[in-house]
NUKOL-936770 format. One record per residue (C-alpha): x, y, z; residue in one letter. Coordinates in nm, 3 decimals. Example, Ala and Ser with C-alpha at 12.3 -4.5 7.8 and 13.67 -1.06 7.14 Angstrom:
REM residues 2
SITE    east   north      up kekol
SITE   1.230  -0.450   0.780     A
SITE   1.367  -0.106   0.714     S
REM end
This chain:
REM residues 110
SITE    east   north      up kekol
SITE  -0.280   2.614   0.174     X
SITE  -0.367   2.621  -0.150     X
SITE  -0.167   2.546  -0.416     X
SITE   0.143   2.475  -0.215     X
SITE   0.236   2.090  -0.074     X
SITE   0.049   1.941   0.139     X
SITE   0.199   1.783   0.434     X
SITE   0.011   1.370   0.375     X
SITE   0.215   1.248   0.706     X
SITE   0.504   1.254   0.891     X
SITE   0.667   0.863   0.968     X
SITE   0.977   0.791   1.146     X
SITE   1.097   1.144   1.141     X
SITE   1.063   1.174   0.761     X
SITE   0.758   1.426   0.610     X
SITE   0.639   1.351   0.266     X
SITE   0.574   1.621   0.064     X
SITE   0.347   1.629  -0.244     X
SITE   0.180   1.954  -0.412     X
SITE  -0.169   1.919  -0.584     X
SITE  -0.126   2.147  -0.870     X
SITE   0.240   2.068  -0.937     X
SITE   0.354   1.725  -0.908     X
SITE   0.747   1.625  -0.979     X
SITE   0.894   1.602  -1.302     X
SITE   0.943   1.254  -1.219     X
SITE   0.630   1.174  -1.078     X
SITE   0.425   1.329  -1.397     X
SITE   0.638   1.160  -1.667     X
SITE   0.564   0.803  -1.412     X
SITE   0.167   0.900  -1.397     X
SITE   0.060   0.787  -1.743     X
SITE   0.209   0.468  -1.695     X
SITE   0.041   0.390  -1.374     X
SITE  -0.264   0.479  -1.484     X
SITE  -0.259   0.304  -1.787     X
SITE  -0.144  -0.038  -1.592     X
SITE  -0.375  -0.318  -1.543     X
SITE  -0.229  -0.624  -1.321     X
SITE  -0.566  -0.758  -1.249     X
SITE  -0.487  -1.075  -1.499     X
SITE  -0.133  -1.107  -1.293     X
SITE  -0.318  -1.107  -0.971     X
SITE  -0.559  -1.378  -1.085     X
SITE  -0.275  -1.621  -1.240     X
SITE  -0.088  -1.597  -0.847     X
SITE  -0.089  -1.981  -0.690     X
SITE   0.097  -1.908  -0.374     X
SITE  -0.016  -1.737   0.001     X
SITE  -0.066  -1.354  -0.035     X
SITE  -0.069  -1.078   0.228     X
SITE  -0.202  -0.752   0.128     X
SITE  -0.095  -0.483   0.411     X
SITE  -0.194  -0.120   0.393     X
SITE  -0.228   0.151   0.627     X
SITE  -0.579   0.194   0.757     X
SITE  -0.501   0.589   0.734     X
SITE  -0.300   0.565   0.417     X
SITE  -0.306   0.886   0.238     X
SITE  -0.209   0.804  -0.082     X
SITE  -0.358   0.450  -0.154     X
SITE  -0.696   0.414  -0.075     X
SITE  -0.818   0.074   0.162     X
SITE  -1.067   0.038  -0.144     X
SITE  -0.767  -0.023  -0.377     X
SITE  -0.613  -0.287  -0.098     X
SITE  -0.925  -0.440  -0.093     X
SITE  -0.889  -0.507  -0.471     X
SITE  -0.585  -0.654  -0.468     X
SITE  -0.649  -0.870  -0.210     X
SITE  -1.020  -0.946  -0.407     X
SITE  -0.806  -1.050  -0.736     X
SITE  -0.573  -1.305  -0.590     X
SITE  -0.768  -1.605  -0.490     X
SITE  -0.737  -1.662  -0.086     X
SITE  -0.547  -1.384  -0.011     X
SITE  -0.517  -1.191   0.331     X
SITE  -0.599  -0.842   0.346     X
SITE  -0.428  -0.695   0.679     X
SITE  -0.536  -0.323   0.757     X
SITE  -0.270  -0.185   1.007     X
SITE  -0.441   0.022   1.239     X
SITE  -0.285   0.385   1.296     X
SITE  -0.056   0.343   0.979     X
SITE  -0.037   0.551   0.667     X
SITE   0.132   0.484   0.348     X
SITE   0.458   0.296   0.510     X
SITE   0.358   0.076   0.769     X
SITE   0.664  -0.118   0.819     X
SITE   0.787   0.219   0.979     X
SITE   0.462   0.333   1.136     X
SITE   0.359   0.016   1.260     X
SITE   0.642  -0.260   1.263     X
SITE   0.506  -0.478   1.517     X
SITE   0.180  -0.489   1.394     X
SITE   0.306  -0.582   0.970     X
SITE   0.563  -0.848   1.162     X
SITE   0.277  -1.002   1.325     X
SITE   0.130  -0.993   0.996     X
SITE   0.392  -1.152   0.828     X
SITE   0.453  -1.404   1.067     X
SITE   0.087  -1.528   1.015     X
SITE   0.180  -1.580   0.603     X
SITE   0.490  -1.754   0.707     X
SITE   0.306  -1.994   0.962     X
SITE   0.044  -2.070   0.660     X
SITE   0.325  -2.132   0.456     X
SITE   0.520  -2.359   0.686     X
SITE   0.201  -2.563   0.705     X
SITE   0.157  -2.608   0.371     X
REM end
């Protein structure tokens, strides 16, 4: 439908809601800022265990940009959570716990 929200995916019970011609108040005054953020020199100073977890059918963040993240923070895990969007700790819990519980075991060893 054009012009009117699009339905990106409905998790836990919950729809989110986001139009393509007219975003939120809040979320326009918020876009300049994100566009204009670089943490790429943030993600290159981190010394500790990283997991980067994102949806492999995230609508809103693209695996590309996950892939980055993970690319900028030396040894870090990049976890794709099959059959999740944009929240996987509600889509998929078991699968980001498992995740999780990976980190923790590298950190314990550490």
């Amino acid at each position: 439908m054009a012009g009117g929200p699009w339905l990106l995916r409905v998790a836990g019970g919950a729809a989110a809601m986001a139009s393509p011609v007219e975003p939120s108040p809040r979320l326009r005054a918020m876009l300049p800022a994100l566009w204009a953020h670089d943490g790429a020199a943030a993600l290159r100073a981190l010394a500790v265990p990283v997991l980067v977890a994102c949806g492999d059918v995230d609508p809103l963040v693209p695996a590309r940009c996950a892939r980055a993240v993970a690319d900028a923070v030396a040894g870090a895990r990049l976890a794709m959570i099959a059959g999740a969007g944009h929240v996987p700790l509600v889509e998929r819990p078991a699968a980001l716990a498992a995740e999780v519980a990976a980190l923790r075991a590298v950190v314990a060893a550490r």
